[in-house]
C-alpha positions as CSV (number, residue, x, y, z in Angstrom):
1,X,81.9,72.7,201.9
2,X,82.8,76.2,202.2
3,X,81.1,79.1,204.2
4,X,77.3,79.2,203.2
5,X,77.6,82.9,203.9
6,X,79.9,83.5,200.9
7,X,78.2,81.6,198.2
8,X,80.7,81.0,195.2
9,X,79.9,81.9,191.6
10,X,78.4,80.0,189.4
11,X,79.9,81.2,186.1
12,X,83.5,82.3,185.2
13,X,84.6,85.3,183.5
14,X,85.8,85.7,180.1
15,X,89.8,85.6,179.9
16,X,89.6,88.5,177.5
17,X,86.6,91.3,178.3
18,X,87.4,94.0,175.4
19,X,86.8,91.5,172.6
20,X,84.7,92.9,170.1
21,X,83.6,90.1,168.6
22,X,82.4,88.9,172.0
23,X,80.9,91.8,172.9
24,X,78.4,92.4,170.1
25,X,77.6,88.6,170.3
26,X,76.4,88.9,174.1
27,X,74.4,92.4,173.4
28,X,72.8,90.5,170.6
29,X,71.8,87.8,173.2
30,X,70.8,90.3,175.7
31,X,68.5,92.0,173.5
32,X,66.8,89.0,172.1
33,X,66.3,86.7,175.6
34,X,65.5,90.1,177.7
35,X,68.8,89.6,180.1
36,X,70.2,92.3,182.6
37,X,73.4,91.2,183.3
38,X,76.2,90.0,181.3
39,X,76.6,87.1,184.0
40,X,73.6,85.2,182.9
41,X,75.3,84.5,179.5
42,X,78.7,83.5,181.0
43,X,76.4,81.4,184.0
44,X,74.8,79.5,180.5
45,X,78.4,79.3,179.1
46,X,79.9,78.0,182.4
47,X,77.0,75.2,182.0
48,X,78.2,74.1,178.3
49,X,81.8,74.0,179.7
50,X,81.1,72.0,182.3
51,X,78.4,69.2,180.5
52,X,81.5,69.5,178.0
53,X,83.8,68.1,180.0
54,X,81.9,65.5,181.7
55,X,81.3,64.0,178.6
56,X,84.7,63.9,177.2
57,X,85.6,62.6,180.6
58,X,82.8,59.8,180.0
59,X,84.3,59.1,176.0
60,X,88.5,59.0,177.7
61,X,86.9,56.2,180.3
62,X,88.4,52.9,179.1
63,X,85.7,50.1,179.3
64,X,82.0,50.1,179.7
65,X,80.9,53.5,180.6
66,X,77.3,53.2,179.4
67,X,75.9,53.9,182.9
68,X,77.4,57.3,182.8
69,X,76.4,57.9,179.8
70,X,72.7,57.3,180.2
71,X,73.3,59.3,183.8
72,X,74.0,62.5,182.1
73,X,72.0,61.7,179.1
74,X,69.1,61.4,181.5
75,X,69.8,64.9,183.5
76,X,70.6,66.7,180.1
77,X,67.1,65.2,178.7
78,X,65.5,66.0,181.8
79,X,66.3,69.8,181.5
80,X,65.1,69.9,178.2
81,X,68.4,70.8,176.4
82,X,69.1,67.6,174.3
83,X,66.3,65.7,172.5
84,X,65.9,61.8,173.0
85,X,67.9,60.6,170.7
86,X,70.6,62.4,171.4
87,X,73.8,60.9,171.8
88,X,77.5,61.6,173.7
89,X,78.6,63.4,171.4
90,X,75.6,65.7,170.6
91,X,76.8,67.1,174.1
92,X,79.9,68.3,172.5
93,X,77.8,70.4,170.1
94,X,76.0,72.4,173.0
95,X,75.9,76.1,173.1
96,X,75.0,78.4,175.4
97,X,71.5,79.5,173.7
98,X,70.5,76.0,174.7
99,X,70.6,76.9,178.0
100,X,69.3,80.1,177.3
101,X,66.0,78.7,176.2
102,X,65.5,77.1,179.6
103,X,65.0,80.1,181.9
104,X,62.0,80.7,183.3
105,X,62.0,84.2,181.7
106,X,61.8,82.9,177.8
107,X,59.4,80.3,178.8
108,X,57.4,82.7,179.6
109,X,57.4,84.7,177.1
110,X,57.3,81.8,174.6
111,X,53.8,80.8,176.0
112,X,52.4,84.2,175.2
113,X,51.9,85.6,178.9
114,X,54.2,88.8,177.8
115,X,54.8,90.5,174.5
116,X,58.1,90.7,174.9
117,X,61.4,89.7,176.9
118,X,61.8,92.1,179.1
119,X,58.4,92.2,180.1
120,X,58.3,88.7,180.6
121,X,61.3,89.4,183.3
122,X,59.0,91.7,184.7
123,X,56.2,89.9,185.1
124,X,57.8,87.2,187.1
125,X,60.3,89.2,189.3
126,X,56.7,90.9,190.8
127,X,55.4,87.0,191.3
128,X,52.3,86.7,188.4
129,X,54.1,83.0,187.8
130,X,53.6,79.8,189.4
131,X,55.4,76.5,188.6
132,X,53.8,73.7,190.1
133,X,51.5,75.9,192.2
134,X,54.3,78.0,193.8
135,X,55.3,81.7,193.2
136,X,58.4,82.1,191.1
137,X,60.4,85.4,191.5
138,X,63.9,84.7,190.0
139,X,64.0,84.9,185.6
140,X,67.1,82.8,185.2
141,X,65.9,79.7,187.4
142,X,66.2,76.7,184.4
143,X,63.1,74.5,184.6
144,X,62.9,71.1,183.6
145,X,60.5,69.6,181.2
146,X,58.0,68.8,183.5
147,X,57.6,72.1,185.5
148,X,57.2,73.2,181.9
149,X,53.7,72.5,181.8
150,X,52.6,73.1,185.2
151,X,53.6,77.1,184.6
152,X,50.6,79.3,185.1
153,X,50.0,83.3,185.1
154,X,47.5,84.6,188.6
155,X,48.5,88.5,188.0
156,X,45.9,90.7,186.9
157,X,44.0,90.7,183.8
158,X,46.1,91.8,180.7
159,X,42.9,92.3,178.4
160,X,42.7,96.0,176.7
161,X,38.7,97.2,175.7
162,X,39.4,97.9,172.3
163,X,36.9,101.1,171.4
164,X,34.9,100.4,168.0
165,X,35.4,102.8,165.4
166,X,32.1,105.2,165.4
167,X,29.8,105.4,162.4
168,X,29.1,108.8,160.4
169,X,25.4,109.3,161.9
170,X,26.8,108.9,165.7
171,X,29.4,110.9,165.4
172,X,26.8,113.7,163.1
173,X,24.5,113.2,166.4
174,X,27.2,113.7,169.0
175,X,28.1,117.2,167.1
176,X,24.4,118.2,166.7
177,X,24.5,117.8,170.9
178,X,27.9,119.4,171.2
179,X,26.4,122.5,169.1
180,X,23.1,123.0,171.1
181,X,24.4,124.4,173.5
182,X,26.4,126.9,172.3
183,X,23.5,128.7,170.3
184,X,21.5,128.2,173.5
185,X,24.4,130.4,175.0
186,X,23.9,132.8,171.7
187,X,20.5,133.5,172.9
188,X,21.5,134.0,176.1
189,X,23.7,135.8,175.8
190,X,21.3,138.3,173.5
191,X,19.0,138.5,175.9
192,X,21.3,139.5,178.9
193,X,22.7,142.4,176.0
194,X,18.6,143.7,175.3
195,X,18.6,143.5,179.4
196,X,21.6,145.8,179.4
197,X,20.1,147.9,177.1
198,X,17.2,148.8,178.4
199,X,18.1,150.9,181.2
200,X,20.1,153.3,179.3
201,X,17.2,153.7,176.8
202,X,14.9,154.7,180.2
203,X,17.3,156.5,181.1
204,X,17.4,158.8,178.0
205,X,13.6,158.8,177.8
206,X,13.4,160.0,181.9
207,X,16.4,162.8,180.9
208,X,14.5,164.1,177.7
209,X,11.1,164.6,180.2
210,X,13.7,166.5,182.7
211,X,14.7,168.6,180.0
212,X,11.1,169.6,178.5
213,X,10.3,170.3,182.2
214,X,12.9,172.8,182.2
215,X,12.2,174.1,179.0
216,X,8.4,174.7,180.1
217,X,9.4,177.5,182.6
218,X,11.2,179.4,180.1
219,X,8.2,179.4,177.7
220,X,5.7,181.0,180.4
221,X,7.8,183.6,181.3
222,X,8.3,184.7,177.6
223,X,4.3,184.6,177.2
224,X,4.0,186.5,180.6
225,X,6.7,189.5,179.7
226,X,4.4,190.1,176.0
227,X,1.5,190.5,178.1
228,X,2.8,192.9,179.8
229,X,4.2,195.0,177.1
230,X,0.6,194.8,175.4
231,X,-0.9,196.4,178.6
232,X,1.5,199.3,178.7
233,X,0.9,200.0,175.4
């Protein structure tokens, strides 16, 4: 049974890991199904290897083996990777996109609750999907085909206000407004210069009476020193 602590893995690793043909295949698969980790793909390959060899353990069984054969017909059905009519052999022919296509993650993004992969991950590792009424947080959990339709989206509302284009008299009005006010501060601003003004113009008129006051005391001493000269004369 083994130590539940230390939980064994689920996938195996490649023999070979700097095999550039693998390599670009799994980035090409990561990209399109939104995936982290390198260990989902070889968790979906370690899937196909083992279906694989159940059923050509089923085909070497000598006698009637249709009982296991409807067994693992029925679970593969179940999950949604082989179609009805599918057959022992069609098993064989499995690949690892089939499995792929079962993950919560792409199921969710296949019923339109994301625009794309990655968000679809998203939305479900902050728990805005249910499956059969419950919160599911893990993206690579494989659902069967009833779970399918019992997957529902209670995050928040995803709708965008999309702003209508404005027509040429609003947008004429909405500048009209926007100008106002700056010839209101014009004329403002005119009227604060004449208030400026003004004193220094009182100020020049006050200075020129100062000066013809001065001035006035010069004249009447000029007048009185003629007078005088006429009388001594």
């Amino acid at each position: 049974m083994g130590d539940p602590i230390k939980t064994r893995k689920k996938y195996s690793t490649p023999s070979h890991m700097w095999i550039q043909e693998r390599i670009t295949r799994e980035t090409k698969l990561s990209g399109q199904y939104g995936l982290k980790k390198r260990q989902e793909i070889w968790r979906a390959e370690s899937l196909v290897k083992k279906f694989r060899s159940l059923a050509r353990q089923i085909a070497g069984i000598k006698g009637d083996s249709s009982a296991e054969q409807e067994r693992l017909l029925g679970t593969l059905l179940k999950m949604g990777v082989i179609s009805k009519d599918s057959k022992l052999s069609d098993i064989l022919a499995l690949d690892a996109t089939d499995f792929l296509e079962r993950r919560l993650q792409t199921i969710v993004h296949k019923k339109g609750m994301s625009s794309t992969a990655k968000e679809a991950r998203q939305i479900v590792l902050h728990g805005f999907v249910t499956v059969d009424g419950e919160r599911r947080r893990v993206p690579g959990s494989l659902l069967s085909l009833d779970e399918e339709d019992s997957i529902a989206y209670v995050g928040p509302s995803r709708e965008q206000k999309v702003q209508k284009p404005k027509k040429a008299e609003e947008s004429s009005e909405e500048n009209a407004t926007e100008e106002a006010p700056a010839e209101e501060k014009t004329e403002s601003s005119q009227d604060e210069e004449k208030k400026e003004e003004a004193p220094v113009e009182v100020k020049t008129e006050s200075s020129q009476d100062e000066e013809k006051k001065e001035e006035a005391p010069a004249e009447v001493k000029e007048e009185a020193s003629e007078e005088k000269k006429g009388d001594s004369e």
